[in-house]
PDB file as gemmi writes it, atoms N, CA and C in Angstrom:
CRYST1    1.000    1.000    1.000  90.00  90.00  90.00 P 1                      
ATOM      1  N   UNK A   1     151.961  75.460 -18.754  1.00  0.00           N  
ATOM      2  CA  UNK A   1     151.390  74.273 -18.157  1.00  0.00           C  
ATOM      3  C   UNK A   1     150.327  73.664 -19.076  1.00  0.00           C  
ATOM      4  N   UNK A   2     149.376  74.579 -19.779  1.00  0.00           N  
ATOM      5  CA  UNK A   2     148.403  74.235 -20.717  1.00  0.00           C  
ATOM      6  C   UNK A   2     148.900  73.437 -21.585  1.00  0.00           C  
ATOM      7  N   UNK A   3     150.174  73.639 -22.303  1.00  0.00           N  
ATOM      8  CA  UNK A   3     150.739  73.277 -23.172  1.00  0.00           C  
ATOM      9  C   UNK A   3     151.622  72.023 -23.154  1.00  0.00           C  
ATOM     10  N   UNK A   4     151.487  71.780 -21.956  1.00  0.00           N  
ATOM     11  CA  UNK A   4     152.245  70.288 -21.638  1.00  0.00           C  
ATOM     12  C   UNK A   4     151.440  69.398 -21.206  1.00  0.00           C  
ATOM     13  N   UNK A   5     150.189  69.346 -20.500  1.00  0.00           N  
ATOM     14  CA  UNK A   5     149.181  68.730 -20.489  1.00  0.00           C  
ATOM     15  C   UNK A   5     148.505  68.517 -21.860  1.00  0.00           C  
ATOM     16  N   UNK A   6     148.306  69.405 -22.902  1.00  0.00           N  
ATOM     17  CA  UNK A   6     147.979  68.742 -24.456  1.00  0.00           C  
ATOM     18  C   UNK A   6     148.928  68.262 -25.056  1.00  0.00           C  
ATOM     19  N   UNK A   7     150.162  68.200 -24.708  1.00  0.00           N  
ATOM     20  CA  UNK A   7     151.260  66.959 -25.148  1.00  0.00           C  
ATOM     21  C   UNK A   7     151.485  65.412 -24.725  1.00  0.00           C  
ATOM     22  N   UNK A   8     150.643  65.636 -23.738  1.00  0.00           N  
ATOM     23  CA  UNK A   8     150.330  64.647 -22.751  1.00  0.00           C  
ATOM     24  C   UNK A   8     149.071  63.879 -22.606  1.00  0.00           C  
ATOM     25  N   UNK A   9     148.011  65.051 -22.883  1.00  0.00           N  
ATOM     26  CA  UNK A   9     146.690  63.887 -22.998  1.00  0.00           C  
ATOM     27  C   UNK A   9     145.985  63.643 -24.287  1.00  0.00           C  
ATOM     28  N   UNK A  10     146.934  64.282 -25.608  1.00  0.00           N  
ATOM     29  CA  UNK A  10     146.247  64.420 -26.888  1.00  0.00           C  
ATOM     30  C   UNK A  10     146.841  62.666 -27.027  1.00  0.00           C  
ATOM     31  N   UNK A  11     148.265  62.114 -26.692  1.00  0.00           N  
ATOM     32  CA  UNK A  11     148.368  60.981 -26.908  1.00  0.00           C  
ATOM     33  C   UNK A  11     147.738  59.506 -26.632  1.00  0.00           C  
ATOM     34  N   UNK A  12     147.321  60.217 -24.846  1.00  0.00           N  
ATOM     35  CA  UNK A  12     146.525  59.038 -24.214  1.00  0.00           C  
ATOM     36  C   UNK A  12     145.370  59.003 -25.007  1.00  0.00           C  
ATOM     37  N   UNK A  13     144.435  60.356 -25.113  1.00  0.00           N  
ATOM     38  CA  UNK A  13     143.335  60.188 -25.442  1.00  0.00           C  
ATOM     39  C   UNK A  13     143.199  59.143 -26.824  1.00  0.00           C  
ATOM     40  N   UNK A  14     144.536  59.110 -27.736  1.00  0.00           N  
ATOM     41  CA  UNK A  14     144.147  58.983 -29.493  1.00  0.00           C  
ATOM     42  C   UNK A  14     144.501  57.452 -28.844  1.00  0.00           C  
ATOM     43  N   UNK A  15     145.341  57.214 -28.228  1.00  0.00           N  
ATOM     44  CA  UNK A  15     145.416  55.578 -27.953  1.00  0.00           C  
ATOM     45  C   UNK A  15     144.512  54.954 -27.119  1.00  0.00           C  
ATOM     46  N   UNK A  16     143.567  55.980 -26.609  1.00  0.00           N  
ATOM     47  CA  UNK A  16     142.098  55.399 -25.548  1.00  0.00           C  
ATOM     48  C   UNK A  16     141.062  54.658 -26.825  1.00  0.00           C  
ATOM     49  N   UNK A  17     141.449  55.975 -27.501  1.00  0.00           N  
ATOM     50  CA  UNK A  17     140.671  55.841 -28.660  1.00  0.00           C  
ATOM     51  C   UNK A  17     140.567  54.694 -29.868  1.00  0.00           C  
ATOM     52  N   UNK A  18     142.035  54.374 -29.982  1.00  0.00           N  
ATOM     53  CA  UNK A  18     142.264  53.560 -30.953  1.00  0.00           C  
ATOM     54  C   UNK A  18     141.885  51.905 -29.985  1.00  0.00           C  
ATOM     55  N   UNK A  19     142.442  52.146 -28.882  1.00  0.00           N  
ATOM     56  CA  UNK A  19     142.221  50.656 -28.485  1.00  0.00           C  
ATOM     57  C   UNK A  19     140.217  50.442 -28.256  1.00  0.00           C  
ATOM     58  N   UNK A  20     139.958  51.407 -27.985  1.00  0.00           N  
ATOM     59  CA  UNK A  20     138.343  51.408 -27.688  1.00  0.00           C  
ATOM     60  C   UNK A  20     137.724  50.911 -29.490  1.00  0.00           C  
ATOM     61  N   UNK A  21     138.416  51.233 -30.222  1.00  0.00           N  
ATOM     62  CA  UNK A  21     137.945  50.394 -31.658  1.00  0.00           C  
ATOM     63  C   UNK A  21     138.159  49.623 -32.092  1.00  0.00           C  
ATOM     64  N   UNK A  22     139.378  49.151 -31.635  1.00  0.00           N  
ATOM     65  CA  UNK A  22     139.821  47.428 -31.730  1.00  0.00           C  
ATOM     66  C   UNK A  22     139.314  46.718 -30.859  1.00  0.00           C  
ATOM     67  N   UNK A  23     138.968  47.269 -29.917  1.00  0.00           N  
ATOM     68  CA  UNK A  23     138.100  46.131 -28.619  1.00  0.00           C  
ATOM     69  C   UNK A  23     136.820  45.937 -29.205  1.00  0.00           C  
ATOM     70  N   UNK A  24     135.821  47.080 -29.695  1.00  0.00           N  
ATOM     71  CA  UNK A  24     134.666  47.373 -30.712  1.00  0.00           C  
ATOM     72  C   UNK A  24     134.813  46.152 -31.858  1.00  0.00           C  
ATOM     73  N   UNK A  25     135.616  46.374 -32.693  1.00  0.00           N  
ATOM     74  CA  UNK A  25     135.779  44.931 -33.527  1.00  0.00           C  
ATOM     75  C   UNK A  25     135.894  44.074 -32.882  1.00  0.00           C  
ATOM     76  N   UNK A  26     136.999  43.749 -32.349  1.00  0.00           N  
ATOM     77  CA  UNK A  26     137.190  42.184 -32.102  1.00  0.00           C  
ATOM     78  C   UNK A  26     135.443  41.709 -31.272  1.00  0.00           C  
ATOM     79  N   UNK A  27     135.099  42.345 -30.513  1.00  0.00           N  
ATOM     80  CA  UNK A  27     133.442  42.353 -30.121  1.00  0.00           C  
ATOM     81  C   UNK A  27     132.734  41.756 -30.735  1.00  0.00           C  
ATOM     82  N   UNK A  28     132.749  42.458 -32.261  1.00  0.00           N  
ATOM     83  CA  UNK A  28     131.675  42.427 -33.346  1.00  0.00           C  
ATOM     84  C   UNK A  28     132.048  40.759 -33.620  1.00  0.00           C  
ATOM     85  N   UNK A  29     133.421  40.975 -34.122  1.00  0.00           N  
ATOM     86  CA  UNK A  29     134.187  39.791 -34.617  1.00  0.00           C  
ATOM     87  C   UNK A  29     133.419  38.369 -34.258  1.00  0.00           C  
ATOM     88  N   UNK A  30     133.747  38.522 -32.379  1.00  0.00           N  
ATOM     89  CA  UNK A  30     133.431  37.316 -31.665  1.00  0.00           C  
ATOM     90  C   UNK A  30     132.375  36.834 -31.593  1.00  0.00           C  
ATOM     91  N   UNK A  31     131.754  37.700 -32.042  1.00  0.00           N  
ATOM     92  CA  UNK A  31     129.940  37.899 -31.621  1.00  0.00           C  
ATOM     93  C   UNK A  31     129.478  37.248 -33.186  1.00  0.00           C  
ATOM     94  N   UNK A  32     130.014  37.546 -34.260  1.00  0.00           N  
ATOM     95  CA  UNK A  32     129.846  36.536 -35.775  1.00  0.00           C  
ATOM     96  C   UNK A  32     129.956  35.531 -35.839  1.00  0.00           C  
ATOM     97  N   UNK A  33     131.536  35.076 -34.801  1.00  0.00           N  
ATOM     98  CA  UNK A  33     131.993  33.740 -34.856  1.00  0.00           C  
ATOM     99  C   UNK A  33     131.019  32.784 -33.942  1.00  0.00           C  
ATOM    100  N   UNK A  34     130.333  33.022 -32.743  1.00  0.00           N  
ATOM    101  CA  UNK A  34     128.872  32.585 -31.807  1.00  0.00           C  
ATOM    102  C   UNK A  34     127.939  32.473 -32.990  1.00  0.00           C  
ATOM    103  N   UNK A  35     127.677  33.119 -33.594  1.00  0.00           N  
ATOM    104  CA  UNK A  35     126.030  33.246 -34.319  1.00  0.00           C  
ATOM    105  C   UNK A  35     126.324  32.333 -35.283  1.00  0.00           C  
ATOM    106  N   UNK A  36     127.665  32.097 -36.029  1.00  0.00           N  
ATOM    107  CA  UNK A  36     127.371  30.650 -37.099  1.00  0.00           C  
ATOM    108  C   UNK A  36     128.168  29.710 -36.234  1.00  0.00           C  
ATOM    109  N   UNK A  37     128.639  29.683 -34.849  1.00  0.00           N  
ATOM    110  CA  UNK A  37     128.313  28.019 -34.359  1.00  0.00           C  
ATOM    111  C   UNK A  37     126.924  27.610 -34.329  1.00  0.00           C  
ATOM    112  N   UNK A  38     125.923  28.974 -33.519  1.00  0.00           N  
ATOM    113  CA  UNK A  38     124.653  28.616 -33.155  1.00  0.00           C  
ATOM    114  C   UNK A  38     124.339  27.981 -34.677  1.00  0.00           C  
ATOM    115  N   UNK A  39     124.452  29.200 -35.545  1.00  0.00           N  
ATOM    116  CA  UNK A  39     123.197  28.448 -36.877  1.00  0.00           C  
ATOM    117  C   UNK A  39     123.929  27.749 -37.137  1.00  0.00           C  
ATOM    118  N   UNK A  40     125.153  26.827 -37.269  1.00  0.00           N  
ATOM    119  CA  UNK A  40     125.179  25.432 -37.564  1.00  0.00           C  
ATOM    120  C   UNK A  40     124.724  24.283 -37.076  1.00  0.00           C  
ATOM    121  N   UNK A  41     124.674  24.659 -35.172  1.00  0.00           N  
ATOM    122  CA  UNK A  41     124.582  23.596 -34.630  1.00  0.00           C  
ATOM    123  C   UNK A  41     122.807  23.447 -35.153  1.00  0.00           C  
ATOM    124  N   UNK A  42     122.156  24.733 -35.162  1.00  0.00           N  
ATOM    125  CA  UNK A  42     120.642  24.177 -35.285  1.00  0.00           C  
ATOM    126  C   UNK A  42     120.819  23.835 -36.882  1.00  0.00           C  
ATOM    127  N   UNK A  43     121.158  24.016 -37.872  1.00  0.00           N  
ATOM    128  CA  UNK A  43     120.441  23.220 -38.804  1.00  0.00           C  
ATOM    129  C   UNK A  43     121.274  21.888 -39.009  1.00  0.00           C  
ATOM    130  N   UNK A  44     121.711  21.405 -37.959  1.00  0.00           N  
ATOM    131  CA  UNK A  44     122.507  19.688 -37.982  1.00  0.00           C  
ATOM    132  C   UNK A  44     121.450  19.559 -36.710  1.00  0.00           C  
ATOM    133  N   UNK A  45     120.394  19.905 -36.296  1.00  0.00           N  
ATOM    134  CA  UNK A  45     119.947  18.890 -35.412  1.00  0.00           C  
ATOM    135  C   UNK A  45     119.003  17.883 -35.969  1.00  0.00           C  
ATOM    136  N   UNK A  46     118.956  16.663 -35.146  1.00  0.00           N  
ATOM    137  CA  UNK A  46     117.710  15.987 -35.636  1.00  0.00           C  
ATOM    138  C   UNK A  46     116.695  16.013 -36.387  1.00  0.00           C  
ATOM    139  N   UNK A  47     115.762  16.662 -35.910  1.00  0.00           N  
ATOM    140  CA  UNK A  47     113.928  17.218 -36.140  1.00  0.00           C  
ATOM    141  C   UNK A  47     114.210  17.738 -36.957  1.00  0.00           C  
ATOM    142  N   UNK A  48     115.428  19.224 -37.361  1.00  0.00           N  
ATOM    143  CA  UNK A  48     115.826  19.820 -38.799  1.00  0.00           C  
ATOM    144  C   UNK A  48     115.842  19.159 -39.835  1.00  0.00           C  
ATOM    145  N   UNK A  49     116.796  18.303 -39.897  1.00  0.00           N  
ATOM    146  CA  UNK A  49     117.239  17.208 -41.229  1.00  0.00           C  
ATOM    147  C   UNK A  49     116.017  16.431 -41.315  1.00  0.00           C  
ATOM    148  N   UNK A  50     115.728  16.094 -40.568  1.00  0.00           N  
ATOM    149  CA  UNK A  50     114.221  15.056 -40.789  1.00  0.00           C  
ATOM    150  C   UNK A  50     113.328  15.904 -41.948  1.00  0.00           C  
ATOM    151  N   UNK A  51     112.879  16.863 -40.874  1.00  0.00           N  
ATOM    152  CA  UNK A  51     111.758  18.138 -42.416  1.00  0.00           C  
ATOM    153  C   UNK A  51     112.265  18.144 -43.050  1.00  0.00           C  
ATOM    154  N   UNK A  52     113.904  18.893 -43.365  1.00  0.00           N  
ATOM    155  CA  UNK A  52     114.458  19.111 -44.629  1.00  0.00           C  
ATOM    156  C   UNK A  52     114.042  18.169 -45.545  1.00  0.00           C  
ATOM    157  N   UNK A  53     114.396  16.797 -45.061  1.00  0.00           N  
ATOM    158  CA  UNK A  53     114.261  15.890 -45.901  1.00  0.00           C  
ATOM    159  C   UNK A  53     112.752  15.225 -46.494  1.00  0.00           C  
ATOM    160  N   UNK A  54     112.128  15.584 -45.601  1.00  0.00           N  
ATOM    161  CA  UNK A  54     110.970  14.651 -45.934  1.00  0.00           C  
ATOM    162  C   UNK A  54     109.897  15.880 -46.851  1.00  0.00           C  
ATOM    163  N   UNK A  55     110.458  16.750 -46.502  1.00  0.00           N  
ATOM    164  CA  UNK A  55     109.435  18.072 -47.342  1.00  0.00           C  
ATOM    165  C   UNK A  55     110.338  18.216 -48.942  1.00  0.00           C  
ATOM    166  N   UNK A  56     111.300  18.978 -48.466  1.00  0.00           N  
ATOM    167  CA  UNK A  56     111.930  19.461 -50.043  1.00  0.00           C  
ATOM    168  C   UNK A  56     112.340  18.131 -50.534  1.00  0.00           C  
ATOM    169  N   UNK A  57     113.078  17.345 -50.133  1.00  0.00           N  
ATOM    170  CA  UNK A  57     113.500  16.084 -51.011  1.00  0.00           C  
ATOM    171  C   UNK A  57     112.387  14.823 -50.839  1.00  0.00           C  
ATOM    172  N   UNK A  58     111.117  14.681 -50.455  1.00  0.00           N  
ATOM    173  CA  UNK A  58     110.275  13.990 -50.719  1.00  0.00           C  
ATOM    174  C   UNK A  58     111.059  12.608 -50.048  1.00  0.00           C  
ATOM    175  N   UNK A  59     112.199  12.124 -49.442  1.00  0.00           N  
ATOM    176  CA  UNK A  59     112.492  11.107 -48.504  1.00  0.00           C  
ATOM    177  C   UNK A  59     111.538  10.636 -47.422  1.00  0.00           C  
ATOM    178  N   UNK A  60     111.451   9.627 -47.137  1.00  0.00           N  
ATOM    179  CA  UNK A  60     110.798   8.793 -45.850  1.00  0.00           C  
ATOM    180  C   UNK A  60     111.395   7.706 -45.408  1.00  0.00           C  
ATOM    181  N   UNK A  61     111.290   7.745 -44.303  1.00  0.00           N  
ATOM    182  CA  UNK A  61     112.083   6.622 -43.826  1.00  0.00           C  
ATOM    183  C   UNK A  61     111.379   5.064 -44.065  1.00  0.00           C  
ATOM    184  N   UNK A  62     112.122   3.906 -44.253  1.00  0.00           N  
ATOM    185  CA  UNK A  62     111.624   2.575 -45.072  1.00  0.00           C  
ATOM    186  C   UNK A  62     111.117   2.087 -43.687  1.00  0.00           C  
ATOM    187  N   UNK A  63     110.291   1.044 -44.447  1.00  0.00           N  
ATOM    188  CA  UNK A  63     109.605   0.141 -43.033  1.00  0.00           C  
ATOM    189  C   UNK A  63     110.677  -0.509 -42.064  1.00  0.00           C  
ATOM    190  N   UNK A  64     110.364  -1.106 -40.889  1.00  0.00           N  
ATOM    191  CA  UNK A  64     111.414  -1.601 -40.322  1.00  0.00           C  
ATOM    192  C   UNK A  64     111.852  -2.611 -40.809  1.00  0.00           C  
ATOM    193  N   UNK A  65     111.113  -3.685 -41.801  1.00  0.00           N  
ATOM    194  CA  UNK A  65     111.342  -4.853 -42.552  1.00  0.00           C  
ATOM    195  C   UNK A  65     112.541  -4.751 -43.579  1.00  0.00           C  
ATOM    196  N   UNK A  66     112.158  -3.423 -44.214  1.00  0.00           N  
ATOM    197  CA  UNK A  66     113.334  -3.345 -45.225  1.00  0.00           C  
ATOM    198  C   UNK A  66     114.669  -2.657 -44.862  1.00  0.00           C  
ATOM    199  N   UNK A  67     114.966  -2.382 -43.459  1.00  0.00           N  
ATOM    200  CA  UNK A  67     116.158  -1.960 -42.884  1.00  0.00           C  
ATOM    201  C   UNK A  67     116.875  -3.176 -42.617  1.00  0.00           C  
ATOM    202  N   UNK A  68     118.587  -2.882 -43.452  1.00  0.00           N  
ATOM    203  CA  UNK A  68     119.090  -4.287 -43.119  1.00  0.00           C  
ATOM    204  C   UNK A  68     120.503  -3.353 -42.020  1.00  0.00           C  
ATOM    205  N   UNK A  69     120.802  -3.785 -41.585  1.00  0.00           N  
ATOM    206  CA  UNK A  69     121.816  -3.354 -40.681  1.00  0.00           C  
ATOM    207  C   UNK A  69     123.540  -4.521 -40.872  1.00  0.00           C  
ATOM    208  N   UNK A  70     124.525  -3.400 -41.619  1.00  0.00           N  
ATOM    209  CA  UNK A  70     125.430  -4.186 -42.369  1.00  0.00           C  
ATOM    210  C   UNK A  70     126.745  -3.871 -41.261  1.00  0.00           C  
ATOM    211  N   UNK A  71     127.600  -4.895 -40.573  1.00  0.00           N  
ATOM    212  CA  UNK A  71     128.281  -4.814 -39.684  1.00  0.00           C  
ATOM    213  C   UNK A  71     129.472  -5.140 -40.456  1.00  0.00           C  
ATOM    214  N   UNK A  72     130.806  -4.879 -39.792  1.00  0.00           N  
ATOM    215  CA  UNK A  72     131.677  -5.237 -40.426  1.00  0.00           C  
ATOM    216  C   UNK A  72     132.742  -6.270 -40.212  1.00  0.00           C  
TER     217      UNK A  72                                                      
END                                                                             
């Protein structure tokens, strides 16, 4: 009887096993693919690009006089 029960649960166990590490990845996986939507969406927001720009690239925005607005 011993001997047919370890024919029996040595298989379940190695396929408990194997699927419990592919569920583990794909986890990790999904959880990478969240963290660079987040950090994309924050460095495309507004207030971001503004500093970026006005600190490292020395940009400012022009007076309202010299904004021409070109339609098509």
């Amino acid at each position: 009887m011993s001997r047919r029960l370890l024919l029996v649960a040595l298989p379940l166990l190695w396929a408990a096993a194997l699927g419990s590490a592919a569920g583990a990845i794909w986890c990790k996986h999904r959880a990478r693919e969240l963290f660079v939507q987040l950090e994309q969406s924050a460095w495309s927001t507004h207030a971001f690009v503004e500093r970026v720009a006005s600190t490292r690239l020395h940009m400012a925005m022009p007076p309202p006089k010299e904004i021409e607005i070109i339609a098509p």
